[in-house]
mmCIF file of the C-alpha atoms, coordinates in Angstrom:
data_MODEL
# 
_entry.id   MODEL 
# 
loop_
_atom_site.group_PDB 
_atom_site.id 
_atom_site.type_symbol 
_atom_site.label_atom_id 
_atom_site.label_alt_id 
_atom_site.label_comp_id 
_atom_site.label_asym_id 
_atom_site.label_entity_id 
_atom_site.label_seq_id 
_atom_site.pdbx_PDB_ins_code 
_atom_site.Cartn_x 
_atom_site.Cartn_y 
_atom_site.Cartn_z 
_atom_site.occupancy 
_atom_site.B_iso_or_equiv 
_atom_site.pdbx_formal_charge 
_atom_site.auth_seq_id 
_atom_site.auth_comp_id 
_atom_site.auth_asym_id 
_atom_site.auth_atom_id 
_atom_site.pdbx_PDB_model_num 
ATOM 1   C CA . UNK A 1 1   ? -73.142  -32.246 80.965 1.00 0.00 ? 1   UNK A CA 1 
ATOM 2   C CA . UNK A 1 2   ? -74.454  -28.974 81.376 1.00 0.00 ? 2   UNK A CA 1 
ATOM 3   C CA . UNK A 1 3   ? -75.438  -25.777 79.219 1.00 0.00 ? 3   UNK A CA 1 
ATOM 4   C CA . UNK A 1 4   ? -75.465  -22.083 79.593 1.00 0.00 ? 4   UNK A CA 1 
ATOM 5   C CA . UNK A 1 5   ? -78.698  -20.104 78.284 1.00 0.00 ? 5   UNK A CA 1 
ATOM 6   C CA . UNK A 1 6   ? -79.250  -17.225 78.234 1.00 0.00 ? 6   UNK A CA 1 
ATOM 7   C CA . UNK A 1 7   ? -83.003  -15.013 78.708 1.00 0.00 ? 7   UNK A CA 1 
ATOM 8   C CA . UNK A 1 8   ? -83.836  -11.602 78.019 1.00 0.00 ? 8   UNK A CA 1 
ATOM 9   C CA . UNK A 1 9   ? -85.010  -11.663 82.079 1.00 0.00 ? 9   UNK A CA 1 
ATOM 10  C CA . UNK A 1 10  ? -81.639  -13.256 83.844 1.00 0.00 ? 10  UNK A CA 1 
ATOM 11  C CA . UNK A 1 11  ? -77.854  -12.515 82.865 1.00 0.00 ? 11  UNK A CA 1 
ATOM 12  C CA . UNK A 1 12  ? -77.256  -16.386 82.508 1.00 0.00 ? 12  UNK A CA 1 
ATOM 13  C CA . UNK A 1 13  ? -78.477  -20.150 84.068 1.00 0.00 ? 13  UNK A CA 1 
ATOM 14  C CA . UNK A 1 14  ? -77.933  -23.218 83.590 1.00 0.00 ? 14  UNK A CA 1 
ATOM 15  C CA . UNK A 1 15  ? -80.035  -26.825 82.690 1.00 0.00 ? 15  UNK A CA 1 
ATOM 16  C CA . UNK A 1 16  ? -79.595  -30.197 82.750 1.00 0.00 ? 16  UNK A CA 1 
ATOM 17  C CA . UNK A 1 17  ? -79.188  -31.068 78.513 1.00 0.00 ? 17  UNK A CA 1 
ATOM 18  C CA . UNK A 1 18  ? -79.311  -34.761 79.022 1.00 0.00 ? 18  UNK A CA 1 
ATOM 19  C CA . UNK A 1 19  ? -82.352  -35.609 81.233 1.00 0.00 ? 19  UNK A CA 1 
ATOM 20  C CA . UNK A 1 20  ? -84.972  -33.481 79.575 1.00 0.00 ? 20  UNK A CA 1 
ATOM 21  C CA . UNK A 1 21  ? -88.280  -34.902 79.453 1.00 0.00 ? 21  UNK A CA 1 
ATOM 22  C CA . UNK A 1 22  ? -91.566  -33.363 78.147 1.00 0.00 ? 22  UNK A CA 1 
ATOM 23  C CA . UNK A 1 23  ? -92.989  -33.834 81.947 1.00 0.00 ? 23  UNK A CA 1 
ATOM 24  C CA . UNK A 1 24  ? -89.898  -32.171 83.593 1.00 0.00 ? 24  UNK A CA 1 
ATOM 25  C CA . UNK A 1 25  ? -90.476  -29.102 85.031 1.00 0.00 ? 25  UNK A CA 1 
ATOM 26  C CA . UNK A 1 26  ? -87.360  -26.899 84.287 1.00 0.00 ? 26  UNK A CA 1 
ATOM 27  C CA . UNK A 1 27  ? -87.034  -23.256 85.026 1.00 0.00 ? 27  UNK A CA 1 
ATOM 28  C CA . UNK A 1 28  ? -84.540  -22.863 81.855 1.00 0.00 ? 28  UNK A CA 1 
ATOM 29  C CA . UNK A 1 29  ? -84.327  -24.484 78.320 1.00 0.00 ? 29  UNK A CA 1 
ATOM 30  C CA . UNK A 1 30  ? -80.940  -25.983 76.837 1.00 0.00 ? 30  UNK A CA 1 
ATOM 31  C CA . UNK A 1 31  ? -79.688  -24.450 73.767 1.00 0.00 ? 31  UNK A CA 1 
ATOM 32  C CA . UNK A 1 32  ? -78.251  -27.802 72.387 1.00 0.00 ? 32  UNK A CA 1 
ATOM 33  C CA . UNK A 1 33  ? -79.517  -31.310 73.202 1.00 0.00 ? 33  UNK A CA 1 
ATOM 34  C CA . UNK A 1 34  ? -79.988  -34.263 71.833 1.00 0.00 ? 34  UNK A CA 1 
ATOM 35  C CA . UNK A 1 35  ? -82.873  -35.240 73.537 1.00 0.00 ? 35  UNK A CA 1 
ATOM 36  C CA . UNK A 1 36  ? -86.656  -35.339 70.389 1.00 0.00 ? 36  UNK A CA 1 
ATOM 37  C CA . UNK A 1 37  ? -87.966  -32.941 72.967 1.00 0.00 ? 37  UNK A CA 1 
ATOM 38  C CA . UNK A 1 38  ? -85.407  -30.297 72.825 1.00 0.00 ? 38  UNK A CA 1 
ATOM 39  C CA . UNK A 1 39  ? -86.128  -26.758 70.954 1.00 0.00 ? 39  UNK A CA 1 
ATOM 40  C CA . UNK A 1 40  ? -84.236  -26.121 67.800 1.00 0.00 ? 40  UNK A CA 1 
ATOM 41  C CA . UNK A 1 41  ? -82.337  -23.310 67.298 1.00 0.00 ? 41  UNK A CA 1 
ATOM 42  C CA . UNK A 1 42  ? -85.379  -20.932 66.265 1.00 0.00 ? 42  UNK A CA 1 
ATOM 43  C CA . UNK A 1 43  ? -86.927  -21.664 69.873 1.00 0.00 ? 43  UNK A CA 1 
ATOM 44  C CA . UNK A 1 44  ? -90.056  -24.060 68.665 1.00 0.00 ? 44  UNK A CA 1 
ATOM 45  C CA . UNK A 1 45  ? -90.073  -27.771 69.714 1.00 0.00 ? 45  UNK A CA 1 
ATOM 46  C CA . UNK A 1 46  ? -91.559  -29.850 66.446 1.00 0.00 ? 46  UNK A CA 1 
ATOM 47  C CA . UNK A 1 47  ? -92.063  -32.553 68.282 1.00 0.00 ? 47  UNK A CA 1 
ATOM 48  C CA . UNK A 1 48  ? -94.955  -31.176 70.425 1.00 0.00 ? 48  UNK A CA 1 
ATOM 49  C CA . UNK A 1 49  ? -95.291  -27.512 68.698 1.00 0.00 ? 49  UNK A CA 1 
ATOM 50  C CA . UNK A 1 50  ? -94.242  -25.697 71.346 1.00 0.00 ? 50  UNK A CA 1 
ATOM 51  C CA . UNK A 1 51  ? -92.935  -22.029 71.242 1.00 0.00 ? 51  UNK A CA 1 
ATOM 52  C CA . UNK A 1 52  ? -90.098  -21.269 73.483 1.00 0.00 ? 52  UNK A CA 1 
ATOM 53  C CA . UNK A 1 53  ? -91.657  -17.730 74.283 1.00 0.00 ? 53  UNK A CA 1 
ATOM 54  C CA . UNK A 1 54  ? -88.191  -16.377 76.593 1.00 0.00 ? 54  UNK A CA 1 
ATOM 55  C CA . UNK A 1 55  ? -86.822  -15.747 72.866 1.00 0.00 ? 55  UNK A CA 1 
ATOM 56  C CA . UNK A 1 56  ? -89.420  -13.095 71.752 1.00 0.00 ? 56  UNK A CA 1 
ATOM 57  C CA . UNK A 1 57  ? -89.645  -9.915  72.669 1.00 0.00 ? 57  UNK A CA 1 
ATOM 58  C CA . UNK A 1 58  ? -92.744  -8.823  74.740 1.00 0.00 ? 58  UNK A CA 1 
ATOM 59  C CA . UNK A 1 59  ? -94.990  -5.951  73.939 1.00 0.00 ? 59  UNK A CA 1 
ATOM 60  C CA . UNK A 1 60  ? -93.860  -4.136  76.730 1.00 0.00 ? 60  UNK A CA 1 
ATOM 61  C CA . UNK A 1 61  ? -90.273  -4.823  75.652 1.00 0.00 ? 61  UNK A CA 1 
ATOM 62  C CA . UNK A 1 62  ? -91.229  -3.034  71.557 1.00 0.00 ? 62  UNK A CA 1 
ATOM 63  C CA . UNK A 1 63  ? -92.075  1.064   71.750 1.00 0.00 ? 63  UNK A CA 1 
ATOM 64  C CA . UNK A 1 64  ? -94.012  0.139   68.705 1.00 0.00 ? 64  UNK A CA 1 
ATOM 65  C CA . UNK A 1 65  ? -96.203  -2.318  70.543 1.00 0.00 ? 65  UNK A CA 1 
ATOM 66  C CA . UNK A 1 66  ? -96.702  -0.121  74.009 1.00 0.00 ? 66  UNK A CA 1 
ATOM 67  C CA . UNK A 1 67  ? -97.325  2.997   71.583 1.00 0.00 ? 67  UNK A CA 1 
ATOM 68  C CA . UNK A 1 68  ? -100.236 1.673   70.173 1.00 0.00 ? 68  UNK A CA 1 
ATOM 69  C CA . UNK A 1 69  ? -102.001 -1.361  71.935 1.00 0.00 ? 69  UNK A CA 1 
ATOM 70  C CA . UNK A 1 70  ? -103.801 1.456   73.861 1.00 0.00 ? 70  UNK A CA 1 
ATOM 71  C CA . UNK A 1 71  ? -105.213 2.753   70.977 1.00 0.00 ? 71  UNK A CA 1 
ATOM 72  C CA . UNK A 1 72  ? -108.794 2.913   70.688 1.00 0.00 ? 72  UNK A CA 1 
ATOM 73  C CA . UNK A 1 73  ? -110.401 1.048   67.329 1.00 0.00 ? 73  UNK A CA 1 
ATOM 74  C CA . UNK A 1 74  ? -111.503 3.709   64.562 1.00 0.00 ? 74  UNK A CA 1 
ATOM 75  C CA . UNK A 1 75  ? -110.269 6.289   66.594 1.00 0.00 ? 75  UNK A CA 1 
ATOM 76  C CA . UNK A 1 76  ? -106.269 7.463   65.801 1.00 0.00 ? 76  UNK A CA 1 
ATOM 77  C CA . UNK A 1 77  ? -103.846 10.327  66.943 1.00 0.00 ? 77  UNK A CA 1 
ATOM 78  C CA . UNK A 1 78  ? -103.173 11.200  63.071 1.00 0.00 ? 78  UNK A CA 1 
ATOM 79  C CA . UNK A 1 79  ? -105.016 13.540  60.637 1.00 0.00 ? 79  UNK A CA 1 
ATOM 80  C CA . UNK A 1 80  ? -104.566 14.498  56.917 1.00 0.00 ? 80  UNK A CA 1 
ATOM 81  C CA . UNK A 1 81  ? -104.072 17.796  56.758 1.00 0.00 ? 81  UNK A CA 1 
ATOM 82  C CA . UNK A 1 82  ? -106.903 18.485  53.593 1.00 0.00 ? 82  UNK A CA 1 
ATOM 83  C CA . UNK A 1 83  ? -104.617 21.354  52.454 1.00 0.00 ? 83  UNK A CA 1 
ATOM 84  C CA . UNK A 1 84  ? -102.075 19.292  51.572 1.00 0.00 ? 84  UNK A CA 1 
ATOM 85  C CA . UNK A 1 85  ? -103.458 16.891  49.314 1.00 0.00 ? 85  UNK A CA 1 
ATOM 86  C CA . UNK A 1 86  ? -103.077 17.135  45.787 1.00 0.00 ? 86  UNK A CA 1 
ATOM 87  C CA . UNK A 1 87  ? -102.450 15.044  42.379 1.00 0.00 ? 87  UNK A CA 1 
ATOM 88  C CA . UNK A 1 88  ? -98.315  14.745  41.460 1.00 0.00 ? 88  UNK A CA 1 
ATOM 89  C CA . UNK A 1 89  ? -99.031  12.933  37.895 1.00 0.00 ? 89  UNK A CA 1 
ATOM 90  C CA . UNK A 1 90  ? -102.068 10.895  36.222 1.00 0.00 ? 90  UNK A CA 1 
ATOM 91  C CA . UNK A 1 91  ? -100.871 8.098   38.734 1.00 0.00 ? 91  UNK A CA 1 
ATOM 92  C CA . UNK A 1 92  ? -99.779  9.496   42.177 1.00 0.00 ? 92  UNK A CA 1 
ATOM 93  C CA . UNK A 1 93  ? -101.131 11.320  44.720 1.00 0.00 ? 93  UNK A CA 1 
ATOM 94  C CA . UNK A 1 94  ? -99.498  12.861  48.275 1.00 0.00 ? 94  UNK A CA 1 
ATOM 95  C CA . UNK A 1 95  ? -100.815 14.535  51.442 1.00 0.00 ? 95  UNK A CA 1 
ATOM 96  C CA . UNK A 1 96  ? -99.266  14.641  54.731 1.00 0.00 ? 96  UNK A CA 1 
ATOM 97  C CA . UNK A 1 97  ? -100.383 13.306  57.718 1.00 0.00 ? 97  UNK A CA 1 
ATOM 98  C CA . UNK A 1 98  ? -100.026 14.827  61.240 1.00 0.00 ? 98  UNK A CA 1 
ATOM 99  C CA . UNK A 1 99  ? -100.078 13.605  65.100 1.00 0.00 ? 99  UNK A CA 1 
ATOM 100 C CA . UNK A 1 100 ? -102.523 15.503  67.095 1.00 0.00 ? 100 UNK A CA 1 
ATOM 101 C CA . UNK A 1 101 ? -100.265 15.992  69.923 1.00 0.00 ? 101 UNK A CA 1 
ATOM 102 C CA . UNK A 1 102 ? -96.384  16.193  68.381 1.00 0.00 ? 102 UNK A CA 1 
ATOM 103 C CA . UNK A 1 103 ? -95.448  18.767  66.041 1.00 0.00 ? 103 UNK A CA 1 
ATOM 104 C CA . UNK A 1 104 ? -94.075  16.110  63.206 1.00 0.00 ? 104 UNK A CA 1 
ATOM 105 C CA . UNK A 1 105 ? -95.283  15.397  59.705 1.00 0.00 ? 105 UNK A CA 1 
ATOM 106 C CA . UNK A 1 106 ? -95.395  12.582  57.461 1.00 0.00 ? 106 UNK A CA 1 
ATOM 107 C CA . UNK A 1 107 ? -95.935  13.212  53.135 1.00 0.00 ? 107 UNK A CA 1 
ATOM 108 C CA . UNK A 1 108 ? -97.714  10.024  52.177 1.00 0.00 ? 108 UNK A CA 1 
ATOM 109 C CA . UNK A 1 109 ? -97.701  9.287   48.535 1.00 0.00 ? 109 UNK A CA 1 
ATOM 110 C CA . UNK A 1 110 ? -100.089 6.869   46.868 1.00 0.00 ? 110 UNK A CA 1 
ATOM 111 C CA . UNK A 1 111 ? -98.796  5.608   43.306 1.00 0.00 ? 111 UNK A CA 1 
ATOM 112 C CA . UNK A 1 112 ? -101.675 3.643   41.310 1.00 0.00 ? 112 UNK A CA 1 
ATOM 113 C CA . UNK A 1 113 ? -99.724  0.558   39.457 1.00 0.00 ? 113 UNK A CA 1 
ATOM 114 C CA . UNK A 1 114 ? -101.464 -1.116  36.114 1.00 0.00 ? 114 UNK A CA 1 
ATOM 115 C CA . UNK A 1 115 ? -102.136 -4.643  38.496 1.00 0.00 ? 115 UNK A CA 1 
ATOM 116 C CA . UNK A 1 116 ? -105.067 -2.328  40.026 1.00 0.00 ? 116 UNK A CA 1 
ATOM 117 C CA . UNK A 1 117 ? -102.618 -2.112  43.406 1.00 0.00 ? 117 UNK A CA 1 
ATOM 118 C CA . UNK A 1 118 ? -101.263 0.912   44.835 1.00 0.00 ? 118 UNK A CA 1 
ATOM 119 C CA . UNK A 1 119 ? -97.655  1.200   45.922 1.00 0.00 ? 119 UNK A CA 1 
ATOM 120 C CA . UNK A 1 120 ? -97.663  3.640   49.302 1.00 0.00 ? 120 UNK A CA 1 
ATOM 121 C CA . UNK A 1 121 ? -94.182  5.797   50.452 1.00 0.00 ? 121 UNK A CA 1 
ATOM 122 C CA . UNK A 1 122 ? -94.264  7.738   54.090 1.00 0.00 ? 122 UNK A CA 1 
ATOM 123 C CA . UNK A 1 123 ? -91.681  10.158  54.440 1.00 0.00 ? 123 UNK A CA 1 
ATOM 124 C CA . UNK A 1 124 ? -90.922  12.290  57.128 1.00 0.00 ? 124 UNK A CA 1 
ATOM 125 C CA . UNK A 1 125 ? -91.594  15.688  55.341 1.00 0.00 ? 125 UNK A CA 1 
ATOM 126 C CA . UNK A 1 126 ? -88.755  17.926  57.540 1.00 0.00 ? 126 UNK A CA 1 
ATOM 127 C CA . UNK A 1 127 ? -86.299  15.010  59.066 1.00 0.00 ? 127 UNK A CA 1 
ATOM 128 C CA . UNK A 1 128 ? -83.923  16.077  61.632 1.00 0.00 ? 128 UNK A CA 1 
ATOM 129 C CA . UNK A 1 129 ? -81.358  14.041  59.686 1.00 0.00 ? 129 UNK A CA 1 
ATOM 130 C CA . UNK A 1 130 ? -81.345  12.194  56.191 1.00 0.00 ? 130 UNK A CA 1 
ATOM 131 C CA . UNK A 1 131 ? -83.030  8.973   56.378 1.00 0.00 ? 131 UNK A CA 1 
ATOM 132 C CA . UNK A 1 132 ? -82.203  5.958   54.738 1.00 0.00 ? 132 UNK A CA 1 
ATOM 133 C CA . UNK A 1 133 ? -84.313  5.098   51.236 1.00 0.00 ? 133 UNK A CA 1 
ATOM 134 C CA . UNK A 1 134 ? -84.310  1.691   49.465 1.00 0.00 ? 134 UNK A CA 1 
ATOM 135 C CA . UNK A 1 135 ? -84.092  2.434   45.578 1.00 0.00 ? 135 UNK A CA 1 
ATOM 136 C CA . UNK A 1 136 ? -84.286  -0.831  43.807 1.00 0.00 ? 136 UNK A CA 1 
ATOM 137 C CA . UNK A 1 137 ? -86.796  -2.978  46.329 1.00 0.00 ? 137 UNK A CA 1 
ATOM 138 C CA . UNK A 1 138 ? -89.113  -3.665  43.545 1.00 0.00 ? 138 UNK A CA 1 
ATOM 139 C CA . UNK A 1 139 ? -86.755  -5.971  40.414 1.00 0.00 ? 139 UNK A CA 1 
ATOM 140 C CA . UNK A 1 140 ? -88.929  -4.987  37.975 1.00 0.00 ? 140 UNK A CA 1 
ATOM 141 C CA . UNK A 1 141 ? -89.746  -1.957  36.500 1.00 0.00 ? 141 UNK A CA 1 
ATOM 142 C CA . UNK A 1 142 ? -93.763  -0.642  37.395 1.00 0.00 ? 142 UNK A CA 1 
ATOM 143 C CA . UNK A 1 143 ? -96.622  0.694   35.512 1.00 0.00 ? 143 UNK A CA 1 
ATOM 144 C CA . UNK A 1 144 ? -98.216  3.217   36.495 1.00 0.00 ? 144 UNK A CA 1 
ATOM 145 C CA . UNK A 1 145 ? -102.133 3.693   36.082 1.00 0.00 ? 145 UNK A CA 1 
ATOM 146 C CA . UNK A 1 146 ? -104.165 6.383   35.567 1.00 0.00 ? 146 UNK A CA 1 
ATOM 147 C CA . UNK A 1 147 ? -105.998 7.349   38.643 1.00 0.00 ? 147 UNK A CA 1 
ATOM 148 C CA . UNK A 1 148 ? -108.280 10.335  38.891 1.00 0.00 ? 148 UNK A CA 1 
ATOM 149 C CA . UNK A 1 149 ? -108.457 13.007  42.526 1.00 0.00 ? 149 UNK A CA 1 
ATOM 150 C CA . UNK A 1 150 ? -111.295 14.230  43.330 1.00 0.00 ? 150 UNK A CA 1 
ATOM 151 C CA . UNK A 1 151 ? -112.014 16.564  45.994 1.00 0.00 ? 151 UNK A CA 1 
ATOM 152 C CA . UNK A 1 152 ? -114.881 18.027  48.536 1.00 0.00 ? 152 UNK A CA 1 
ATOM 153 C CA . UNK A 1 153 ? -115.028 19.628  51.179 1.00 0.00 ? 153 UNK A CA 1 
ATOM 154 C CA . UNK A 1 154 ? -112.840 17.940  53.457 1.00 0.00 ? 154 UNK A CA 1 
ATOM 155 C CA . UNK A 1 155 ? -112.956 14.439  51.891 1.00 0.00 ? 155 UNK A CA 1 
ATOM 156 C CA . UNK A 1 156 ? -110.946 13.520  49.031 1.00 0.00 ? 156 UNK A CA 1 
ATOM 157 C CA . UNK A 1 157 ? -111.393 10.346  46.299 1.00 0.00 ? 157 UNK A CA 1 
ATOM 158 C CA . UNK A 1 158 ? -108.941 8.771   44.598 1.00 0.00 ? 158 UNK A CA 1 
ATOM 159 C CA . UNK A 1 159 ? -110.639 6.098   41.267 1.00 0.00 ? 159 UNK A CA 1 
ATOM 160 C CA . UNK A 1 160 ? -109.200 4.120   39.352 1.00 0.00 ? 160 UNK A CA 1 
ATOM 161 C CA . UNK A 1 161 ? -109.926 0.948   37.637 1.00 0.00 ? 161 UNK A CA 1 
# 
């Protein structure tokens, strides 16, 4: 009785589904087994806890990851531009935010909400194409809260309470 699996590393391979035994050393996992040991379908073993890692990216696999596990703490590639800020309404404010090194801007808007949270939107502020935008992602309808924007300098404050 065999299985194939396959990894993100090897096209495919197969495994023994029958004799699997927490002290067997196999190179590949099964993907169905009856065996207490075997990992379920979403890769962790509840018998024992264990993670079956082959079925998770890697941070060198995710652009996200390998863009910023270099970066240094406290110290980041963006900058508000302090032009740009200013107050929309009583509730929301919006500035844009720019990489040092690439020529692209984000508009960042902060909306105050009566529950004393804030509700924060990044947009790309000139896109090369339309981008998608949830509209109803929130069921119910929000409050806004009166928030006050003060400026100095090159440092801005938003209050509320």
């Amino acid at each position: 009785n065999t299985t194939n699996a396959t990894s993100p590393s090897s096209s495919s391979s197969t495994s023994s589904s029958s004799t699997t035994s927490p002290t067997s050393s196999s190179s590949t996992s099964s993907s169905s087994t009856t065996s207490p040991t075997s990992s379920s379908s979403s890769g962790i073993n509840a018998e024992y806890g264990a993670v079956d890692k082959g079925i998770f990216k890697s941070c060198n696999q995710s652009g996200f990851c390998k863009r910023l596990r270099g970066m240094e703490k406290d110290k980041s590639a963006y900058f508000v531009k302090s032009d740009s800020i200013k107050q929309l309404n009583s509730s929301s404010i919006s500035f844009d935010v720019q990489h040092e090194a690439k020529s692209f801007t984000h508009t960042l808007v902060i909306r105050v909400l009566k529950d004393n949270s804030v509700r924060l939107t990044a947009q790309e502020t000139n896109p090369v194409r339309p981008r998608y935008s949830p509209v109803d992602v929130i069921d119910e309808p929000l409050q806004d809260q009166s928030a006050t924007l003060s400026k100095a300098g090159n440092s801005a404050t938003l209050t509320f309470s």
